[in-house]
N, C-alpha and C positions, 0 to 999 in steps of 0.2 A: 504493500500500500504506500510507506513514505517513499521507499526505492522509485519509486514514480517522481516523489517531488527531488530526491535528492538526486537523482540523475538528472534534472531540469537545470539545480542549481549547479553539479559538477559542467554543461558546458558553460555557464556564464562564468564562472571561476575558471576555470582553466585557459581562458585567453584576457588578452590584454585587449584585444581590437574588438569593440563593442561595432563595428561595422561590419564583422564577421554574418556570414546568414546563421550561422548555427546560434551563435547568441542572439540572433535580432526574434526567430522566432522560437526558442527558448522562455525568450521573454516575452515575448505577446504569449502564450499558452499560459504562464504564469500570471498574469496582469488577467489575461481575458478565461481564467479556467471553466467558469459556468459556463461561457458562452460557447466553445470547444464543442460540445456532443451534440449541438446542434446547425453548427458551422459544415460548410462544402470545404474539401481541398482546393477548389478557388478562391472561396470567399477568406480562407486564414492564407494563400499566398496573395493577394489581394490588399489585404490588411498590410502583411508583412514587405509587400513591395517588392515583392521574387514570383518566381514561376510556381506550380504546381509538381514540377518536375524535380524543384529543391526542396521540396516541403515531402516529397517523395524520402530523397534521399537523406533528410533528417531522418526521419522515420525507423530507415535502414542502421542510420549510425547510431540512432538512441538505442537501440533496442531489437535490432533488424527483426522490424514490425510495420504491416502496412499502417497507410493513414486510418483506415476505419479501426483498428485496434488500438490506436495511437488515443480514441476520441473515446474508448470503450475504457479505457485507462485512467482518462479524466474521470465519466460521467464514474467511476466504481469510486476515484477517489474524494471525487463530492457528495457521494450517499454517503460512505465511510464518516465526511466530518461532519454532517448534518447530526449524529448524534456524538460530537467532541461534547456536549455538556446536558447533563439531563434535566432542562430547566423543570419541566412539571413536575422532579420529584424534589426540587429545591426550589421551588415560586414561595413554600410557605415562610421562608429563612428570608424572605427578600429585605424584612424590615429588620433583621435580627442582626448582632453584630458578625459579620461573615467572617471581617479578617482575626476576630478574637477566637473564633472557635477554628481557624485554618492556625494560626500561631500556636493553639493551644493542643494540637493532633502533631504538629512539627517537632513540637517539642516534646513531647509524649515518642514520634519517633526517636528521634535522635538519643535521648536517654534510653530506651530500648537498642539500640544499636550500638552504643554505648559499652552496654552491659554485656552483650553479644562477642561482642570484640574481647580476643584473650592477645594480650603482652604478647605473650613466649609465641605463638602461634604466627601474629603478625611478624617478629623479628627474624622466625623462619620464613615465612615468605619473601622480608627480604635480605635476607643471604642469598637466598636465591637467584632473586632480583637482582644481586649486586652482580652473580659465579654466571651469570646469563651476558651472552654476544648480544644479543637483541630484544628488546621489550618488544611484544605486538600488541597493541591495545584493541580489543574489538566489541565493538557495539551498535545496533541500531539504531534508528531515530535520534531520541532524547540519549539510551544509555550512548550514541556516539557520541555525542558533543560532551560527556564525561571520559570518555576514550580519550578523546581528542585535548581537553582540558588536564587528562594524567599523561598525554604525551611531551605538552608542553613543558610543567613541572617535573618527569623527570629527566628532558631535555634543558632544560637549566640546571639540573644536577650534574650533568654531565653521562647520564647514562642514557645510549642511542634508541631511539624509541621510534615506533609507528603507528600511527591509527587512519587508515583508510576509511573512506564515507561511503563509497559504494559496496554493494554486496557482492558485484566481478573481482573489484582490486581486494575486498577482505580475502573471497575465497584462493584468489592467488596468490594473497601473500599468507596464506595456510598453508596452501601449497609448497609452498618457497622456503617453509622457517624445516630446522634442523633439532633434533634433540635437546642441543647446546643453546637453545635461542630459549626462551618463554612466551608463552599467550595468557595475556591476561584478559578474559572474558566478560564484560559486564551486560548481566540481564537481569531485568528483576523478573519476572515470572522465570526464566529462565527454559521457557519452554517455545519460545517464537518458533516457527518452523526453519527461518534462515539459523537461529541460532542451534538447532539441534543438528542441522546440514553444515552446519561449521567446525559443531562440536567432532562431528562422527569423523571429518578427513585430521583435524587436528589428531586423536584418538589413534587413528588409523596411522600415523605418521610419528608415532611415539612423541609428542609434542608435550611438553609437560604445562598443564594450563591449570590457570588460579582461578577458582570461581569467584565473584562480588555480585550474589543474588538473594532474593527475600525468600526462598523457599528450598530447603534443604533437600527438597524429597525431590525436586526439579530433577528432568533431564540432563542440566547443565551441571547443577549439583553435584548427583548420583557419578558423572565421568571427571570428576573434577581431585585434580592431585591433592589440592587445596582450596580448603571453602572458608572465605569470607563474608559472614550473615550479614544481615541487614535487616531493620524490620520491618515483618512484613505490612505494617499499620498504610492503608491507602484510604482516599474519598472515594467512593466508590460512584459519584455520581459525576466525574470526571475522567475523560479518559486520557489524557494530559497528565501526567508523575507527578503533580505538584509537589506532593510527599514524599513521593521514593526516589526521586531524583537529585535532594537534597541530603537525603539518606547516605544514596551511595557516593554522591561526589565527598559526602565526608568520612566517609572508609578510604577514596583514593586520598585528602585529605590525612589520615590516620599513615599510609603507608612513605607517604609524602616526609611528614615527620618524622619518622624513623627510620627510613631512607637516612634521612641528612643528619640526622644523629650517629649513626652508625656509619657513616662517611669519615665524620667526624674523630669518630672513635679509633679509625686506623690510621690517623697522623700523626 
């Protein structure tokens, strides 16, 4: 479902030249998404100020998919967000303080995560972290941009890190990593089907991977060298992590910190 919007955003990111056609209608699909499943291949090359013949051949390079699957792609991922938030079963809270009782579940996670979290556990994790050629960091959606956020940090520690955004470049760089390397996996359900297709080649390829998910009994769990919990506490009337994503960016937070302690400690 997001692998739709994040491949939209990897061709605007990966060039400089916003005169490119692949950015130009990248971006109009993005900007015009409702209007997509009911649009001709004329009328979006048309818009876009290109032929139908490039509007083709995006098509091919997104995802070598014609244009009528290209529009089937949208209209799936517009029904998808039509229920991001269940208002009718929260219209009654609309007067009620929302952000007191959203801070007050946050922090109920976080001390449940907290307590979750064992020392000696984490500092084996990073030994590990430390005795590893390469960090992979992998996650979808939301748990990417925490991927991508532990890549950063521990690329300012000085240890070589990767988080890829697509589900092509994750599974190649699965592909790619060696015994010697680590994957460190984050899901909170831990059961996404890309992420159980990720778990099974990592697996498959002796890869030693660190789980950071809310559910212990998860597929991603269950294959996991090393499991880092998180609580499972969510809003259930959001589908959006507001909670769990807070969660786990402060377990990579946690590893972060001990990381650089134990950096520290061998000087």
């Amino acid at each position: 479902m997001y692998n739709f919007l994040a491949k939209l955003l990897n061709f605007i990111e990966s060039s400089t030249d916003h005169t490119n056609s692949d950015i130009i209608i990248a971006e109009y699909i993005l900007r015009n998404i409702h209007e997509i499943p009911n649009m001709s291949i004329y009328d979006v090359a048309e818009a876009c100020h290109t032929s139908p013949a490039t509007i083709t051949r995006f098509c091919k390079r997104f995802e070598n998919i014609s244009f009528k699957e290209l529009k089937e792609y949208a209209r799936t991922f517009i029904e998808f967000n039509v229920s991001e938030v269940l208002f009718q079963q929260i219209e009654q809270k609309i007067n009620e303080d929302l952000l007191h009782d959203y801070y007050e579940e946050l922090q109920k996670s976080l001390m449940e995560t907290s307590q979750l979290i064992d020392s000696k556990e984490l500092l084996k994790v990073v030994r590990k972290i430390h005795a590893a050629k390469k960090i992979s960091f992998f996650g979808v959606t939301f748990s990417h941009v925490i991927a991508r956020n532990a890549q950063f940090k521990f690329m300012r520690l000085g240890k070589y890190s990767v988080a890829y955004s697509s589900h092509e470049n994750q599974i190649t760089e699965a592909e790619s990593l060696t015994p010697s390397d680590i994957a460190i996996v984050i899901s909170f359900s831990g059961e996404t089907r890309f992420i159980v297709q990720l778990v099974k080649i990592l697996k498959e390829r002796g890869i030693p991977i660190i789980a950071v998910t809310g559910d212990n009994q998860s597929f991603l769990a269950r294959n996991a060298h090393d499991l880092i919990l998180v609580s499972s506490r969510k809003l259930e009337n959001y589908k959006s992590p507001i909670i769990e994503e807070i969660s786990m960016l402060s377990v990579i937070n946690s590893l972060y910190l001990v990381y650089s302690i134990f950096l520290n400690s061998l000087e």
